[in-house]
C-alpha positions as CSV (number, residue, x, y, z in Angstrom):
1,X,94.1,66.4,76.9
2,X,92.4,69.8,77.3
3,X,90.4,71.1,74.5
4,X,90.8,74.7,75.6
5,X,93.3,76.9,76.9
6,X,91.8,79.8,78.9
7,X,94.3,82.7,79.9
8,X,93.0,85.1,82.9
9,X,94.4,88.6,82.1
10,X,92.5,89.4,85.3
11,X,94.4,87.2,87.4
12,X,97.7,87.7,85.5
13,X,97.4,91.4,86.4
14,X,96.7,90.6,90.0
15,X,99.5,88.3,90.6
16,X,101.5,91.3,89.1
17,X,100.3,93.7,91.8
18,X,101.3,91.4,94.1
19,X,104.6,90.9,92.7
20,X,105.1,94.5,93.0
21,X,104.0,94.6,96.7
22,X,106.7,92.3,98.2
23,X,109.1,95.1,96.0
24,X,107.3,97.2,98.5
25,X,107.9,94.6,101.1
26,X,111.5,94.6,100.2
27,X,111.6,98.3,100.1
28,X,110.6,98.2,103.8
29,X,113.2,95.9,104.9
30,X,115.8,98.2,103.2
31,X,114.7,101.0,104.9
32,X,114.8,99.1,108.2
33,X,118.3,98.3,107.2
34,X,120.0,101.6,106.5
35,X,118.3,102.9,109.7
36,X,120.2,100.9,112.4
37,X,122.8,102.9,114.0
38,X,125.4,101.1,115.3
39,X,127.7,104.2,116.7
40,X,125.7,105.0,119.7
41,X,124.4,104.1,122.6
42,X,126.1,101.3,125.1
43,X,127.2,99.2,121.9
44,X,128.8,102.4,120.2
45,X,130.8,102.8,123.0
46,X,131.5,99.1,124.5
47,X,132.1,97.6,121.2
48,X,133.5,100.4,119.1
49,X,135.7,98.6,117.3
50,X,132.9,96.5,115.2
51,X,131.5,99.7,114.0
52,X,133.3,99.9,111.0
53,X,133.2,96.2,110.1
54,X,129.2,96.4,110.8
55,X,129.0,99.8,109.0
56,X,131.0,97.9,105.8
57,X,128.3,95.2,105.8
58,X,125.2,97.0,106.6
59,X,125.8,99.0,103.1
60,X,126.2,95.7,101.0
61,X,123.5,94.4,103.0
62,X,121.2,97.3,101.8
63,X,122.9,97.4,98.1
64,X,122.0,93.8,97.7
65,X,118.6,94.2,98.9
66,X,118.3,97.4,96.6
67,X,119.1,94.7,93.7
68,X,116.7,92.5,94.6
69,X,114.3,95.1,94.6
70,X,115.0,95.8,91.7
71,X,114.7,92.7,90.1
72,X,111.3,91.7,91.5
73,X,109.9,95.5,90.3
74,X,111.7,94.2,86.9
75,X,109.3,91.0,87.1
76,X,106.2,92.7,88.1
77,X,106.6,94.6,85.0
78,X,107.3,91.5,83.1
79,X,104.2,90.0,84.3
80,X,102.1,92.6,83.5
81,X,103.6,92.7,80.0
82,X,102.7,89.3,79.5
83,X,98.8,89.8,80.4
84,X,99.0,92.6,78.4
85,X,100.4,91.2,75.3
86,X,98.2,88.1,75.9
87,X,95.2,90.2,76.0
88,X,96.1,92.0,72.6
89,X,97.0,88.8,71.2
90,X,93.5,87.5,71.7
91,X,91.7,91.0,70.9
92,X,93.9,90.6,66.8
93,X,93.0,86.9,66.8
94,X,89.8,87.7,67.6
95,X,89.3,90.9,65.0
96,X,90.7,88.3,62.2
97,X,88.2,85.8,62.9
98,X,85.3,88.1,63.0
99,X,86.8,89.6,59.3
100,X,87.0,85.9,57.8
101,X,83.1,85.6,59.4
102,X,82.1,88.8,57.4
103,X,83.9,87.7,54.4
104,X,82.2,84.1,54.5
105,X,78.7,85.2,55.3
């Protein structure tokens, strides 16, 4: 059994940066979503009937990735919360032990 629990606020805060950079990452695939244009070209024209049917799931294709978005820039900030609240936890614990020190000495 460990006789010490460490927690890195450090590397909490950087796995939260990278949380938010696959939201960036997912950001990027939406954009390369909404910008396919299916009404043009040689498939516009020989296949014009699946445009509308395409068009209909492209846009729940991108809605859904916006949600995921979403959620992971939800959990990045959830992360980050936790370092952050960890790291004030320790600062109080660490003020009321140095006040019972004062107090005994």
């Amino acid at each position: 059994m460990a006789g010490q629990i460490t927690i890195d606020q450090d590397l909490i805060i950087a796995h939260a940066a990278r949380v938010r950079q696959v939201s960036a990452d997912v950001q990027t695939a939406r954009d390369a979503a909404s910008a396919t244009s299916m009404s043009g070209g040689a498939f516009g024209i020989l296949c014009a009937f699946l445009v509308g049917p395409a068009t209909l799931v492209a846009t729940a294709a991108s809605a859904a990735i916006g949600s995921a978005q979403g959620l992971v820039d939800r959990s990045a900030d959830e992360v980050r919360g936790v370092g952050d609240d960890m790291a004030a936890f320790e600062e109080e614990l660490a003020a009321s032990i140095r006040q019972i020190e004062g107090a005994l000495g």
